[in-house]
C-alpha positions in Angstrom: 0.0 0.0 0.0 1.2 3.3 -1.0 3.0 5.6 1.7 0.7 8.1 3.4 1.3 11.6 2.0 2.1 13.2 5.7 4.5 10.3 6.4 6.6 10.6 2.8 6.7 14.9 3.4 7.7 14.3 7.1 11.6 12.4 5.5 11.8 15.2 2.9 15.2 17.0 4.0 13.8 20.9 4.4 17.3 22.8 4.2 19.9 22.9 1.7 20.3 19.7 1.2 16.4 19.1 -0.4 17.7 21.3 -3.2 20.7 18.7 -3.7 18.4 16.2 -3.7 16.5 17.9 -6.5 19.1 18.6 -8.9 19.7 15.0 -8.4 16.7 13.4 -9.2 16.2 15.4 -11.7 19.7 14.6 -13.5 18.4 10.8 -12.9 14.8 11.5 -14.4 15.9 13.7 -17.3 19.9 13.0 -18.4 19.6 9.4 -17.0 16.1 8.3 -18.2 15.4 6.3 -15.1 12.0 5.9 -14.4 10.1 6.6 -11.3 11.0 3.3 -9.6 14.3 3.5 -10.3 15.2 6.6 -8.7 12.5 5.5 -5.5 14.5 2.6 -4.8 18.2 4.1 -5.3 17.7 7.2 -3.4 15.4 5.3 -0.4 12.5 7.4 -1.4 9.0 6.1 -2.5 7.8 7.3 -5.8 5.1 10.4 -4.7 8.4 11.4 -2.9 10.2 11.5 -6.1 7.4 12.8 -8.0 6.9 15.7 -5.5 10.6 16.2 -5.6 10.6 16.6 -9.7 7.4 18.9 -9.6 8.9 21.3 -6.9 12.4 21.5 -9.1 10.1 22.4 -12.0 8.3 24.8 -10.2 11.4 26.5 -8.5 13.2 26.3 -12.3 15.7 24.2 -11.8 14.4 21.9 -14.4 12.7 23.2 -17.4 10.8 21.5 -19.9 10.5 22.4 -23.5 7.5 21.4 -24.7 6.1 21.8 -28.6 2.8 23.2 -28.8 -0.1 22.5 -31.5 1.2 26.4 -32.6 4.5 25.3 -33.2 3.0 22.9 -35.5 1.9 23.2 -39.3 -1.7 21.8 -39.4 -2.0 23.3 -42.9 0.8 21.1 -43.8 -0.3 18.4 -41.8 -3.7 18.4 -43.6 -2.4 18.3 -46.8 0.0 15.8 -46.6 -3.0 13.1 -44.8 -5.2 14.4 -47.8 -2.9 13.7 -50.6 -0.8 10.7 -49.6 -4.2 9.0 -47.5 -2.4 9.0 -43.9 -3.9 8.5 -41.0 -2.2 11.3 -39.4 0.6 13.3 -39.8 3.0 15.8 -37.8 4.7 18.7 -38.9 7.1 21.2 -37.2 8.9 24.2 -38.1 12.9 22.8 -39.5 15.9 24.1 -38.2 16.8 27.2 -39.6 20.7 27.2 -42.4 20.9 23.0 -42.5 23.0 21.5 -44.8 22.6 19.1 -47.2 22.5 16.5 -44.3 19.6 18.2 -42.6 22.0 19.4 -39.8 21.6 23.1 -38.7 24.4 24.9 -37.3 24.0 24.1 -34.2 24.8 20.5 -35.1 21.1 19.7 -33.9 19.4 18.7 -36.7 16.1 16.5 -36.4 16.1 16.9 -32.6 12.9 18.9 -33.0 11.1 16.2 -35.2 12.6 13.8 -32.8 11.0 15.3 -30.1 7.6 15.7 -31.4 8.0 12.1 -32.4 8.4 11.0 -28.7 5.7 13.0 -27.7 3.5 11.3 -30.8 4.2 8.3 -29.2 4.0 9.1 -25.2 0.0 10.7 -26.4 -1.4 7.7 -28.3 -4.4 6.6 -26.8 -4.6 3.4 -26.1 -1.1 3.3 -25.4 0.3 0.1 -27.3 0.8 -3.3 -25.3 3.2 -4.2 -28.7 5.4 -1.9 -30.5 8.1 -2.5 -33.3 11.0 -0.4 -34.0 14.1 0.0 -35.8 17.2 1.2 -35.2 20.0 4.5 -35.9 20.4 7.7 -35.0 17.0 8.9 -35.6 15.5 6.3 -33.7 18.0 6.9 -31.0 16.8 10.4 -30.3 13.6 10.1 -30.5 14.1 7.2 -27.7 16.0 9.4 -26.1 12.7 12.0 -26.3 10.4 10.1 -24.6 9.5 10.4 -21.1 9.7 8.2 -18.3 6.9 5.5 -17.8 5.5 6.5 -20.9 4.0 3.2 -22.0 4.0 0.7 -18.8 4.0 -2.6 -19.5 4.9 -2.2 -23.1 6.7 -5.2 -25.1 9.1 -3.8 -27.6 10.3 -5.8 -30.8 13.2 -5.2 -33.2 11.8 -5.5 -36.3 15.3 -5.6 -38.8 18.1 -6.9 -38.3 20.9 -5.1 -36.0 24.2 -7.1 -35.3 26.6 -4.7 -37.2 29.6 -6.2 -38.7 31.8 -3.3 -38.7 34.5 -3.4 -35.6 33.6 -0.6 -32.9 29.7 0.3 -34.8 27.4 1.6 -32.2 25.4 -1.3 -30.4 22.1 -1.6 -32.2 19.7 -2.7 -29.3 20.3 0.4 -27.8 17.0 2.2 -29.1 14.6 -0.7 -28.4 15.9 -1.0 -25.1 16.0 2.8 -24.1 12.2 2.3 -25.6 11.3 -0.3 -23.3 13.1 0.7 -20.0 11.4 3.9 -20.4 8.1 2.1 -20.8 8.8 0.4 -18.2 8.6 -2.9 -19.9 10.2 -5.5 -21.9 12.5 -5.8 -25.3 12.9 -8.5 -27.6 16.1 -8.0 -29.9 16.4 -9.4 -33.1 20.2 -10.7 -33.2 20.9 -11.2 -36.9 22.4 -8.9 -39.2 20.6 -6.2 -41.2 21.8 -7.7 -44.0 23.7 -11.2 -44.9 25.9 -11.8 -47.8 23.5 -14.4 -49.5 19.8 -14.9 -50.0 20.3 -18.3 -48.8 21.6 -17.3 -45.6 18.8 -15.1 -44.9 16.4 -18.0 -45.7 18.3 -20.0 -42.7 18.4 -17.3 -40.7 14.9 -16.4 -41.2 14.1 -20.3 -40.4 15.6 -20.3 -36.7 13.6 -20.6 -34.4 14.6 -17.7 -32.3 14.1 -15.5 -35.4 10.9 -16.9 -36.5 9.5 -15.8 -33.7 10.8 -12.4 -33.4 9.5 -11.7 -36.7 6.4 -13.6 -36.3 6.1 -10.7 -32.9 7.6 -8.2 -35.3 4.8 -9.0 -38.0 1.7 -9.0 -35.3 2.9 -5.3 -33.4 -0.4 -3.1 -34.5 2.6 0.2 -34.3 5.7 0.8 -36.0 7.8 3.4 -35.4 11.1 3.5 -38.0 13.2 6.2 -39.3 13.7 6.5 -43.1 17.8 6.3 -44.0 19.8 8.2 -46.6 21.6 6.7 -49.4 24.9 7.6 -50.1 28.0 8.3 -47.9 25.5 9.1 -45.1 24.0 6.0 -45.0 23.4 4.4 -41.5 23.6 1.2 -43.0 26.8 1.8 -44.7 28.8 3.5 -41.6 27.8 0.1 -39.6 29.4 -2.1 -42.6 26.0 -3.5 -43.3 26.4 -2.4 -47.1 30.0 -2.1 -48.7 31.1 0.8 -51.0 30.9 -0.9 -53.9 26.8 -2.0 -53.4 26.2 1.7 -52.1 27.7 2.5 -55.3 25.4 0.3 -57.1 22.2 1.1 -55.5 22.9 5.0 -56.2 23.3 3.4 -60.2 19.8 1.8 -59.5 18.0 5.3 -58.3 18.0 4.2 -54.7 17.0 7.5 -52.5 17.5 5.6 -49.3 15.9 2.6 -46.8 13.0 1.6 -45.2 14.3 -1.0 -42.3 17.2 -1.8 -44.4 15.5 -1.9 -47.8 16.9 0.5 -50.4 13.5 1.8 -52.3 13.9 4.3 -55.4 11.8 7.8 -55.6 8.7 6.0 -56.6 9.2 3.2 -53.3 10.1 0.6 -55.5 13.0 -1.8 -54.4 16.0 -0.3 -56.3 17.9 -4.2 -55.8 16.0 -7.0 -55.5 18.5 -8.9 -55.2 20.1 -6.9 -52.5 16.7 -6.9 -50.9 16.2 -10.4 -50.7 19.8 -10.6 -48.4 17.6 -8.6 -45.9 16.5 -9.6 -42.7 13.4 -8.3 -40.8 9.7 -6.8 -42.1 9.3 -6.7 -46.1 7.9 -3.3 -47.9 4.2 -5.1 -47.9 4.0 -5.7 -44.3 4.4 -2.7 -43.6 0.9 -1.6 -45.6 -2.2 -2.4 -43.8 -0.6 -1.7 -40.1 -3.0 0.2 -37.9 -0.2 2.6 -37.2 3.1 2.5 -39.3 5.1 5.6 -38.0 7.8 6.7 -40.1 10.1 9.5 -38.6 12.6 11.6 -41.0 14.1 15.2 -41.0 16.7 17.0 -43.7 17.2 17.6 -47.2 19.2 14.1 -47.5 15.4 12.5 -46.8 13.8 14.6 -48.9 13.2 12.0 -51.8 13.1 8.8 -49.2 10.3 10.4 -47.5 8.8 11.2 -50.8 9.6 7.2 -52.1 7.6 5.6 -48.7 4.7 7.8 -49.3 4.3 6.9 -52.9 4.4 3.2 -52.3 2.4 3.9 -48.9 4.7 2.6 -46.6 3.7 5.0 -44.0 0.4 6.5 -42.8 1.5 8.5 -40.4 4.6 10.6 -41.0 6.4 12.9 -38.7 9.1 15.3 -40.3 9.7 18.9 -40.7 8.5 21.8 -43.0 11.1 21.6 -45.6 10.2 17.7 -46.0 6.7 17.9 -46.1 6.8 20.8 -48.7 8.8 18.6 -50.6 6.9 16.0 -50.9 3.7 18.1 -51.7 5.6 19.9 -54.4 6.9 16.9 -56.1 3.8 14.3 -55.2 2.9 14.1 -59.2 6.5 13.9 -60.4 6.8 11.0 -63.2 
C-alpha cells in the first residue's frame, strides 16, 4: 500500500540539502532516463516522494521542460500531406533554420525537433500500445531518447530488422529498443541477426531459426511501427555500420536508390531499387508494412527529402512525422513521373 502523504513529506530534508536532492533526481529522471521506480529505490524514497521532488524542481526552475505546442506545428501542412498521400495522421514542425545538405543546422542539432515531437506522438497515443516495433539509428536513438519516463508501462518492444553490425567498434544496435522499453517500463525482444547477410540463402536460414521466427512472427503482429527513413549515399546508416560495402552503395545510387526503409533501399517512386540486395535482408518486407493500424515513419533534412517522398508513394507510411522543408517537398513533387 502506498505511503501516506504526511508520512513521505515528514523524511523530505527541508534545508539545503532538499535542493541537492532535487538537482539529483532530476539529473536521474531527465539525463539518466530512469523511471520513477528506479530513482525510488536508489535514493530510499517512495515514488510520490520523487514525484513531488521533480514537480517542486520544476516549479522553483531548476528543471525546465520544453514542450512543442499545436502552434509550433503546421496543421496546414499536416492536412495536406494526410489528404494527398491518404495517412492517417501526420505531424509537422517548423525545421531548423541554415541545415545543410544533411539536414543538420548549425547548431549540429538537426532532427532533434522532429525527434521530439515524435516521442511526444508516441507518449500521447491513446490506447497506449501493449506491442510496439521499432528500428534502429540515429534517428531512432533520439527520438528514444525523447520520450519520457513511464510512458508506456508494460509495453513489449520488438526489433523489427536486423541489428548485429559487422563493422569493428559500430554503435550497439539494441540500444533504441531497449531505451524504448526501459522507459516504458517494460520489456525488449532484440532481433540478433544482421541487417543484412551476404546471400539470400543465408537469410532463408536465418529467417528459419527458431529464435528468429518468432521475433518476426512478434515483429509481424505489433499493431505500431515506429522507423526512421535512411539516406543513401556516404550518409548512410547502414553503410557506416558495414551493413552495405562501397561498392553496393555504389550500385544502389546506379539503381536510383534514394534511401531505406528497415534496411531496404527503395527508389523515388518506393520501389526496391535491388531485388536482389533486398532479398539478403532480414526483418519486415515493404508489404508488411501496408495495412498496419499505425506505421510511424520518422525523418528530417534535405538528404530524406526523396526517401520520404519514395515511402509515401508506395504507402509505406500513414503516419509521418518530419519537418516543414520535408513535407513541402513531398507536396511539391507528389505528381512527379
Amino acid at each position: 500500500m502506498a505511503e501516506p502523504a504526511e508520512r513521505g513529506a515528514s523524511r523530505l530534508p527541508m534545508d539545503e540539502s532538499r535542493e541537492h536532492l532535487m538537482v539529483r533526481i532530476a539529473r536521474m529522471t531527465y539525463q539518466q532516463d530512469r523511471t520513477l521506480t528506479q530513482i525510488a529505490a536508489e535514493t530510499g524514497l517512495n515514488r510520490w516522494q520523487v514525484s513531488r521532488l521533480l514537480a517542486e524542481a520544476r516549479d522553483q526552475g531548476i528543471v525546465r521542460i520544453e514542450i512543442v505546442p499545436r502552434t509550433l506545428r503546421h496543421p496546414d501542412l499536416e492536412s495536406r500531406l494526410s489528404r494527398r498521400f491518404g495517412l492517417r495522421d501526420a505531424v509537422v514542425v517548423p525545421g531548423p533554420a541554415g541545415s545543410d545538405a544533411a539536414g543538420h543546422d548549425a547548431a549540429g542539432q538537426g532532427g532533434e525537433s522532429v525527434a521530439q515531437a515524435a516521442a511526444q506522438y508516441l507518449a500521447a497515443m491513446r490506447p497506449l500500445p501493449a506491442l510496439i516495433g521499432v528500428s534502429w539509428g540515429r534517428t531512432m536513438a533520439a527520438v528514444a531518447h525523447w520520450l519520457a519516463p513511464d510512458w508506456a508501462e508494460g509495453v513489449t518492444v520488438v526489433q523489427i530488422n536486423g541489428t548485429v553490425a559487422p563493422a569493428p567498434g559500430a554503435a550497439h544496435r539494441y540500444d533504441v529498443a531497449e531505451t524504448f522499453a526501459r522507459k516504458g517500463p517494460g520489456r525488449m525482444i532484440p532481433l540478433p541477426v544482421p541487417a543484412i547477410v551476404g546471400a539470400s540463402l543465408t537469410r532463408e536460414v536465418l529467417e528459419q531459426d527458431r529464435i528468429v521466427a518468432d521475433v518476426l512472427a512478434l515483429a509481424r503482429a505489433a499493431p505500431v511501427l515506429v522507423f526512421s527513413l535512411g539516406a543513401a549515399g556516404p550518409d548512410s546508416a547502414l553503410l557506416h555500420s558495414g551493413n552495405v560495402t562501397d561498392a553496393e552503395m555504389a550500385a544502389l545510387l546506379r539503381a536510383g536508390a534514394v534511401g531505406d526503409v528497415l534496411g531496404r533501399f527503395i527508389d523515388r517512386d518506393g520501389r526496391v531499387a535491388d531485388p536482389a540486395l533486398d532479398a539478403r535482408t532480414i526483418g519486415l518486407s515493404l508489404p508488411e508494412l501496408r495495412g498496419r493500424d499505425r506505421a510511424i515513419a520518422v525523418a528530417s533534412g534535405a538528404a530524406k527529402h526523396d526517401v520520404t517522398l519514395g515511402a509515401l508513394r508506395a504507402g509505406l507510411v500513414n503516419i509521418l512525422v518530419t519537418d516543414e522543408a520535408t513535407a513541402t517537398f513531398a507536396l511539391e513533387h507528389a505528381d512527379d513521373r
